[in-house]
N, C-alpha and C positions, 0 to 999 in steps of 0.2 A: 839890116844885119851887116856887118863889117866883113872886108874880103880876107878868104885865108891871110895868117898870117897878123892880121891887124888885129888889137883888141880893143873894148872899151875904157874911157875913162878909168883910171885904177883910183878909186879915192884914197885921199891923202892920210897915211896911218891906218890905214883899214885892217893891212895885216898885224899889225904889235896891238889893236885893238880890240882883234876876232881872236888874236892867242889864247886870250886870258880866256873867254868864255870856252874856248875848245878843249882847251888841258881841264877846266875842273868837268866838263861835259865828259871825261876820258876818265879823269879818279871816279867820276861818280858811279858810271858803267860798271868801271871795274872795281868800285863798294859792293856794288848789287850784287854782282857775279858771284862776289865770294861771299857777301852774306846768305844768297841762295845756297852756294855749293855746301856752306858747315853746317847749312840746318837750324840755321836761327830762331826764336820765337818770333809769331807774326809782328808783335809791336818791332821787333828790331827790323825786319822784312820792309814794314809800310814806311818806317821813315828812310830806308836807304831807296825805297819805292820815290817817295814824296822828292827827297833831296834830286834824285834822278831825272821826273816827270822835271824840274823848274828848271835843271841846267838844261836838259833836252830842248823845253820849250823856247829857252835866251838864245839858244845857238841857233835852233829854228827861226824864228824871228829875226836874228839875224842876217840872218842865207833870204830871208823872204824879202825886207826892206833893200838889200844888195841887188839882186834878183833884178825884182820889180824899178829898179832907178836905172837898173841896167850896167853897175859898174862893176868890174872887172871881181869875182869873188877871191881872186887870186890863191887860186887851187895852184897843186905842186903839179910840173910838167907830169905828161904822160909817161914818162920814163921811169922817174919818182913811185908814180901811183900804180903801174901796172909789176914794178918790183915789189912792192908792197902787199899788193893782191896775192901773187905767186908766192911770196913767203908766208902769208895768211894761208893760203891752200896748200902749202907745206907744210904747216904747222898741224890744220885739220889731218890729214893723213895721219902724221907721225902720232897725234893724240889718239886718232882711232884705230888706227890700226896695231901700232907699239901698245895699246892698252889692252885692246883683247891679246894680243901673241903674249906678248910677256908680264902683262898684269902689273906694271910698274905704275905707281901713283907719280911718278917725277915725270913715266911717259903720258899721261893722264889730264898732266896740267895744260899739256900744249893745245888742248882742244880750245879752249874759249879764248884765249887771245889770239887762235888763228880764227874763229870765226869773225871775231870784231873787225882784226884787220882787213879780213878779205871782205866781210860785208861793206863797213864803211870806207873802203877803197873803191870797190866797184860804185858806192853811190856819187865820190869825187870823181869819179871819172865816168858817169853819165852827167854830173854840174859842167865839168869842162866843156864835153861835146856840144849841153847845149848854151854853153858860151861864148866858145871860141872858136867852133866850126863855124864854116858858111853854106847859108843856103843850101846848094846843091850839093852839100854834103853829109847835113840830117837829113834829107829828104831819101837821097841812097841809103843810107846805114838806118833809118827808120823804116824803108819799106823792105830789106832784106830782112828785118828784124822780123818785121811781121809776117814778108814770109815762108819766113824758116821757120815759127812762131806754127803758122800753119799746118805745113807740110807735114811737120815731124809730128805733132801733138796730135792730127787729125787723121795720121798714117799710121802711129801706134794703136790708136781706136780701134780703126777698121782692121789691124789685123789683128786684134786678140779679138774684137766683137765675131768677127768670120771664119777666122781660122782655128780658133781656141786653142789650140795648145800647139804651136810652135815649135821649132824643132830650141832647144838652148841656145845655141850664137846668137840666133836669130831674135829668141825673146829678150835677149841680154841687150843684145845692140837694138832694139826695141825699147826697152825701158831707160838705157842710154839717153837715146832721141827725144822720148818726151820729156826726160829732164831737160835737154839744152832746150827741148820748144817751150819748155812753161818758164824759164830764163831767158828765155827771149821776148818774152810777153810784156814784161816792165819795160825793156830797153826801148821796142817800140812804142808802146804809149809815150814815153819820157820824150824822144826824138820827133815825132810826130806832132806830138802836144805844143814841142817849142817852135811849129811851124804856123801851128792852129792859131795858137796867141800871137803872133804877129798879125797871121790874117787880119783876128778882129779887130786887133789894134788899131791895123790898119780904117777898118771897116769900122771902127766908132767914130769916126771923123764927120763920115759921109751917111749914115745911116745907124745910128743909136740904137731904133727901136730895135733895130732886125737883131741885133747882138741881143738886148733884152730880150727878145721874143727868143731866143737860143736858151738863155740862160734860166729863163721860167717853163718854157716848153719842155726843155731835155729832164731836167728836175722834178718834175710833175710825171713825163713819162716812164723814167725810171722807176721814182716810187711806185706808181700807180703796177710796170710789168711786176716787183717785187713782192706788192700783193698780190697780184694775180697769181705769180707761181706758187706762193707758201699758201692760198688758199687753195689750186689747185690741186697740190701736192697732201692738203691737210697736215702741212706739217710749217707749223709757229717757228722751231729753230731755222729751217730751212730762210723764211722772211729775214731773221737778224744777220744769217751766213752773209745773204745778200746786202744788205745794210753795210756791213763790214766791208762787203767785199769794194760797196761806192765808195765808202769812207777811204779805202786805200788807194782807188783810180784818182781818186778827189789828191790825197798827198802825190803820188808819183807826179800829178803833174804841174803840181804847185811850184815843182825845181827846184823843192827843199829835200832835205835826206829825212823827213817826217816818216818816211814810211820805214825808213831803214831803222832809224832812233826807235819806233812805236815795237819791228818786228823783234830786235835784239832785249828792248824789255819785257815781252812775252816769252821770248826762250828763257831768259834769266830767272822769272815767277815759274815757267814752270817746272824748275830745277829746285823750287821749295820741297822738303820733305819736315813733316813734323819733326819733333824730337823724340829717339828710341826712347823703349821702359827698359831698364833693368829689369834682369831674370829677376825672378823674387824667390825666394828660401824655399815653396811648396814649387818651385819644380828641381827643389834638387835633395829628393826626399831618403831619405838615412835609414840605419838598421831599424827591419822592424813594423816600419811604417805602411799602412795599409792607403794602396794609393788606386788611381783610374791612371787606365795606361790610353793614348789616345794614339791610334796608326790611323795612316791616312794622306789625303787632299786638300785640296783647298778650303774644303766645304765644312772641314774639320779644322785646317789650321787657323782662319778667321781669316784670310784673304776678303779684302774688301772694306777692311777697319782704317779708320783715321788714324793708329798707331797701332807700330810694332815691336815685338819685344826686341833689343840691341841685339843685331849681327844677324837678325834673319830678314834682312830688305837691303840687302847688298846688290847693287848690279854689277853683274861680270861676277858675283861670288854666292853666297848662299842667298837665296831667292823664296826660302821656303815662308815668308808671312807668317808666321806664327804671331797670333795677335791678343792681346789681356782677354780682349772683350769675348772670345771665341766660345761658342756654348761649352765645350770642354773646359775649359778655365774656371769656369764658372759652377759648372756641377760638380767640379774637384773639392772645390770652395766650400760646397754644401755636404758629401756626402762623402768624404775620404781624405785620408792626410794629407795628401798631394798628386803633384800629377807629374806621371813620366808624358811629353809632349813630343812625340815624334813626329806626329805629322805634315806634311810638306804642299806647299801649293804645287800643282805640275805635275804630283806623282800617280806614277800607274803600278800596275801590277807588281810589274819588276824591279820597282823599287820598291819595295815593300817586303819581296819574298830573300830568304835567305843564299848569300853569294858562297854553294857551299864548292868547296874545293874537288876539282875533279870531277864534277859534273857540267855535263855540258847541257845547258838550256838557249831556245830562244822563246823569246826574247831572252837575252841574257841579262843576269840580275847585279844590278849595279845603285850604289848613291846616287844621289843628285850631286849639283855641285853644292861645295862648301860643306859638304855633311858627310860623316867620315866610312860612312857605310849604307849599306841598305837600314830599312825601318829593323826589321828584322832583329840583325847584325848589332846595329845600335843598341836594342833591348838586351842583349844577352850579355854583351860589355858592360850596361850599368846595372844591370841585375846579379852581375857579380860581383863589379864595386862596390854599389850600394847597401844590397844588402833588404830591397824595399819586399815587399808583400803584396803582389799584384791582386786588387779586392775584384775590379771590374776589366774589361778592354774593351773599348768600344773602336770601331774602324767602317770608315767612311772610303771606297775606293770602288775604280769602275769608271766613271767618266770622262774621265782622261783618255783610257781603254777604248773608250768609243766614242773618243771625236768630240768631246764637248769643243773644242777651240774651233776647229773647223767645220762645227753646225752654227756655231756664233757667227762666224764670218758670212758661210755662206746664205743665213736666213738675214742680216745686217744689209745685204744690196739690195736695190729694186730687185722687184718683182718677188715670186714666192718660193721658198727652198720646199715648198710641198708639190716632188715632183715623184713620178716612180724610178728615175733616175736614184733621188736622195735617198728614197725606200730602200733601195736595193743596196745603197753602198753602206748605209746606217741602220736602219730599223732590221732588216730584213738578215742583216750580219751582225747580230748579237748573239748569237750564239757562240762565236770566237769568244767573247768578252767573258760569257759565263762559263765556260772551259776556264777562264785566266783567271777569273773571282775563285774557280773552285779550288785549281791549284793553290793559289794564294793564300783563300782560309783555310787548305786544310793544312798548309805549313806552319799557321799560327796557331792554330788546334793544337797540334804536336810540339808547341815552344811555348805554352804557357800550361802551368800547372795545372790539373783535372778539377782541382776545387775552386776552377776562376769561370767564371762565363763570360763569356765572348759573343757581343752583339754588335751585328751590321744593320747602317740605319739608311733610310732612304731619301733619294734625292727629293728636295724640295720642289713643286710646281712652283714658278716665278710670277702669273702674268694671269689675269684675272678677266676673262668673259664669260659673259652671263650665257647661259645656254638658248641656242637656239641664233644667236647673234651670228654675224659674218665677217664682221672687222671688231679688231679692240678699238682702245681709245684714240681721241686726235694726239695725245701727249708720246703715243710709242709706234717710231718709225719700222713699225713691220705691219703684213698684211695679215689678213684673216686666216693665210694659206701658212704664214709662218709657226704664229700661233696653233693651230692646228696640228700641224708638225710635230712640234718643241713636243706638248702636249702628250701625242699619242707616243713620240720616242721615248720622253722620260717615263713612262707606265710601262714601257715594254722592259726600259731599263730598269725599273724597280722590281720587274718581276723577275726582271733573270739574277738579280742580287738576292733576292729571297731565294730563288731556286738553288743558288748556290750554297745561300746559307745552310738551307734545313738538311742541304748532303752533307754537310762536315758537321754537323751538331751544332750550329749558330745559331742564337737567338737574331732577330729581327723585328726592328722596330718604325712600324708602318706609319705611328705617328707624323714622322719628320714630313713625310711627304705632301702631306695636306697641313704642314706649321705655318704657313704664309695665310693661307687660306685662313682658316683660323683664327689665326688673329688681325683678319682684313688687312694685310702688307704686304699683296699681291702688288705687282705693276697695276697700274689701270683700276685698280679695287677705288671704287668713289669714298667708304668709310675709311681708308688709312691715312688721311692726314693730308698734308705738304709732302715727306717723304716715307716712300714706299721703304720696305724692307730689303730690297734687292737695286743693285745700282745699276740702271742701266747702261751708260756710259760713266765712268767712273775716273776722270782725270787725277791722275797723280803720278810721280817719278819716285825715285827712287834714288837710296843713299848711292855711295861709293864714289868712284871718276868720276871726275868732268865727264868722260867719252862715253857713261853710260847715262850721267843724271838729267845734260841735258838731252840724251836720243831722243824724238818724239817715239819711238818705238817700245820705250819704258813709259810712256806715259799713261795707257789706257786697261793698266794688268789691272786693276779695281772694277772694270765694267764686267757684266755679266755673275756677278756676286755677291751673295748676303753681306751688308751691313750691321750695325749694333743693331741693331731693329730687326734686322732677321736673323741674330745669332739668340737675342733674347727671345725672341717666337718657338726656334729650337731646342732654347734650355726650356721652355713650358712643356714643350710635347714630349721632353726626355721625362720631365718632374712628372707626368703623367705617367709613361711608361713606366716610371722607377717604383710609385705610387700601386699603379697595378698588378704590376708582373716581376721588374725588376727586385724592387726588395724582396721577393719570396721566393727566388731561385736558388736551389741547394745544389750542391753535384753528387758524385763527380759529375763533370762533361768528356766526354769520351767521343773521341772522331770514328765515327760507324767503318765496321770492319769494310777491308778490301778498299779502304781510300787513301790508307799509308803512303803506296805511291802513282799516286791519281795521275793519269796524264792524259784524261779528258778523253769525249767521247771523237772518232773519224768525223771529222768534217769536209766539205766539199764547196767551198765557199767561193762566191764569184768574183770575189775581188780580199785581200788581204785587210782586215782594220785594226786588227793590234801590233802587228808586226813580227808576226811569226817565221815570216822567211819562205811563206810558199810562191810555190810558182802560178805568179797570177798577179793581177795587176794591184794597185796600191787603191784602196779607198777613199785614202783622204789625198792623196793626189788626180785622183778623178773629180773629186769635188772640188778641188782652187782651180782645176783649171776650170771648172763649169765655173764655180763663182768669178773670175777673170772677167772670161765670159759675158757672164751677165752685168757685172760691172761696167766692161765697155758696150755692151751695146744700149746701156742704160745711160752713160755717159755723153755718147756721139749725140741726140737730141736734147740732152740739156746742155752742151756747150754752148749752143744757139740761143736756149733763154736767156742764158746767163749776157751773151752780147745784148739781148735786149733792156738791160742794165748797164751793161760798162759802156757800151758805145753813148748814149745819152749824158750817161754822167758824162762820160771823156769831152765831148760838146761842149755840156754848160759849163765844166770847171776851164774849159780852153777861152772860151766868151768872157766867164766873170774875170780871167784874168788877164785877159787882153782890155776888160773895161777897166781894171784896175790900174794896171800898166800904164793907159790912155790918160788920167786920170791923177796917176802920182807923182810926184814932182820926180823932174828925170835930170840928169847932170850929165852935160853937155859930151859932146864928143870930141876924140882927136881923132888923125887922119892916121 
């Protein structure tokens, strides 16, 4: 290794030779980006995919034969590349943060050419270091790396695993830390790595085997810990996580930007969103026409579909998934002229109940965003534009009310969300919920004409074991104790939704809840196919900015909810209920005297879950912090497996490229 100051050989023309592959490596990225961000069809996706993978790979190739000869790659000084960085992470900023504050699609675009920059800057300025530093100067800035790498990453653990819930500074400059420590984790390997391959380099000279015996041994013991923890664990993805994970220690140290090139075309795909439908004619239904009005959640608006209708899959703007495929869509299709679609993913109560003037409610009743009103509110603007004939209304609401997002999370980590803790913040306080069901139907009661009926339908069970059993399937990363849970919640949830119904004169239709069941498109059901009806993890993004399409935080709203396959299970058990009960319903419907103005019965609840304002602590904030919690203390012991994977790979990919090195033709040095 050459003393500061000195570098290698710079071969002749290297740089006006690596231009050309670098600039079309930089159009190509930035094809993908925007063919991701408009929303392309896949065939247009896979070949700005394809054109990308082959420039990626020539520049790669490039940096590796450089590399490995050892001649100068002649990156831009550190001054060059760390201004570059810094306006990369300016850019990031002003994309994310000017996009939420001000919603500007111009402040919107800055997001992905700051990510680019700042990515593939930092990955030039770990090639410099390990270039053109000397010796005893990766060895420094490799072992700080690691650690800082340590300290921070294995100091955040211990205190959300011990401490749980932190005061705020504290957890802030906590979550801080473990970012810069999991950003220090490449830098070290990378540093470190170009210390190792010298070693062996060295060490092929005088002893060959012992390098092989490094590079088969570490190889062999990584896979081999890989299976052991994904069979340990019973869980298959868990093996590939790890797989990935060698495959990425294998590029960092190779002292190509492979890992950077691989990471930036993963964020790019997954900032694909299909292409919106057009509204269609029956949901914009005219004088006269006798239609189904659909109020509601996710579970109603088709959240979990492979497309959605234009302008309700906006990020930063309407969110609400309204999808073709949506069992509502569909029975509209069959049994009424049209359909008013109000429905909204995310909505609870109070978006639902009408925003009337001069009354004060909490929760206080308000739209979602992008939608111009409550559910309500909505219905009475276009029922006076319109002009329609409400035949049916059916309304799907309540889960939102009690924590569906934050029982997903916290039954999602190790270990079991069936604790009496959970009981008490969720099962045990539904009774809030059905206070806020009753208010709610009994405000649509009194806003839809006496000769319409109005039915609440029941939450679907998701997830299929057999009785008597204590764990579901190896395919779904929860315990026995989760399931169990889920389970006994959704039944107590269905019953406070009926409860609520039969006080305001709602129909209720018990169908829905055993529609999975059914038609075998349970999770875990062994007769439903390749896929179930419900998505477990469900990756997808979303339309609108750059700053929300690529979030990974937009990526996973799809999991935890019916698919086409469980939306058509739904419209069977509706086609049942409509067969039995529904077509033979006459009115009026009249809301049972003394509910006019229902304000639900005294409660005394130990902790808040819908949000009503009392004095008492918050339920779904007792639950993240437990889930936290158990996340870190679930986390602090698998950090250690996981080294029993990367320190191996980091070994043999440091050996096979020190044999390599040894091995390839090298071009000579100057002084």
């Amino acid at each position: 290794m050459p003393a500061r100051g000195q570098v290698h050989l710079r071969a002749e023309g290297y740089l006006k030779a690596a231009l050309v592959p670098h600039t079309v490596y930089l159009l190509a990225l930035v094809a993908l980006f925007i063919v991701c961000r408009q929303g392309q069809q896949w065939p247009v996706v896979i070949v700005a995919l394809v054109v990308y993978v082959v420039t990626a790979t020539l520049v790669v190739r490039r940096q590796y034969v450089t590399w490995m000869s050892e001649s100068d790659p002649k990156t831009p000084s550190y001054r060059v590349l760390w201004t570059v960085f810094g306006l990369g992470i300016a850019c990031v900023v002003i994309g994310v943060v000017g996009g939420w504050v001000s919603e500007s699609k111009f402040l919107g675009w800055f997001l992905f050419p700051g990510v680019i920059a700042a990515y593939l800057a930092a990955g030039a300025l770990m090639t410099r270091a390990r270039t053109e530093e000397d010796e005893a100067t990766q060895w420094k800035l490799g072992l700080r790396a690691a650690a800082l790498c340590a300290a921070l990453t294995l100091g955040a653990m211990v205190l959300f695993a011990f401490v749980g819930s932190p005061p705020g500074w504290l957890a802030g400059l906590a979550l801080i830390g473990l970012g810069v420590g999991l950003v220090a984790a490449p830098v070290a390997l990378s540093l470190l790595a170009e210390r190792a391959i010298d070693h062996f380099d060295q060490l092929r000279g005088s002893s060959p085997r012992t390098v092989l015996a490094v590079i088969l041994g570490g190889a062999a013991f990584a896979l081999l810990a890989a299976i052991g923890i994904g069979a340990w664990k019973s869980a298959p993805g868990l093996f590939l996580a790890l797989v990935v994970l060698a495959a990425l220690v294998f590029a960092i140290v190779s002292g190509t930007l492979a890992d950077i090139f691989a990471a930036l075309g993963i964020i790019a795909l997954m900032g694909v969103t299909p292409q919106q439908e057009p509204l269609p004619a029956a949901l914009h239904p005219g004088e006269g026409q006798r239609v189904l009005v659909a109020f509601g959640d996710s579970y109603m608006s088709g959240e979990g579909a492979d497309t959605y209708f234009e302008g309700t899959d906006v990020g930063g703007g309407n969110q609400c998934r309204r999808a073709p495929t949506a069992w509502a869509v569909q029975a509209s299709q069959r049994y009424f002229d049209g359909l008013v679609f109000l429905a909204c993913s995310g909505a609870r109560t109070y978006n639902v109940r009408e925003d009337q003037l001069g009354v004060a409610e909490t929760p206080e009743p308000r739209g979602q965003d992008g939608e111009p009103g409550t559910q309500l509110d909505q219905y009475h603007d276009r029922e006076a534009e319109d002009g329609f004939v409400p035949g049916l209304v059916v309304i799907s609401v309540g889960g939102n009310d009690a924590g569906f997002s934050t029982i997903g999370k916290a039954c999602a980590v190790p270990g079991s969300c069936d604790t009496e803790d959970m009981r008490d913040w969720f099962t045990e306080e539904l009774p809030q919920v059905q206070r806020e069901l009753t208010s709610t139907f009994a405000q649509v009661r009194q806003a839809i004409p006496e000769g319409t009926p109005i039915v609440a339908t029941a939450y679907p069970d998701p997830i299929y074991m057999e009785p008597g059993e204590t764990e579901p399937c190896d395919d779904l990363a929860l315990s026995g104790g989760d399931v169990l849970f889920i389970k006994d919640f959704l039944r107590e949830l269905n019953r406070a939704v009926h409860a609520a119904a039969t006080a305001t004169g709602l129909q209720f239709i018990p169908q829905t809840g055993q529609a999975f069941a059914a038609a075998g498109i349970q999770l875990c059901d062994p007769t439903g196919g390749a896929r179930p009806g419900v998505n477990f993890v469900g990756l997808r993004s979303v339309s609108g900015l750059a700053d929300q399409r690529f979030n990974p935080v937009n990526w996973i709203h799809n999991s935890f909810h019916p698919n086409e396959r469980g939306h058509a299970a739904l419209l069977r058990a509706f086609d049942t209920w409509w067969a039995q009960t529904g077509s033979k319903l006459r009115g009026p419907f009249l809301l049972p005297d003394g509910m006019e103005d229902m304000k639900g019965v005294a409660l005394k609840p130990q902790c808040d879950l819908v949000g009503d304002g009392l004095e008492v602590p918050k339920c779904r904030s007792n639950a993240d912090d437990w889930t936290v919690q158990q996340a870190a203390k679930a986390a602090l012991p698998f950090v250690f497996l996981v080294l029993l994977v990367v320190v191996p790979v980091w070994l043999a990919s440091a050996a096979l490229f020190g044999w390599r090195r040894r091995v390839s033709p090298r071009l000579s040095r100057s002084g």
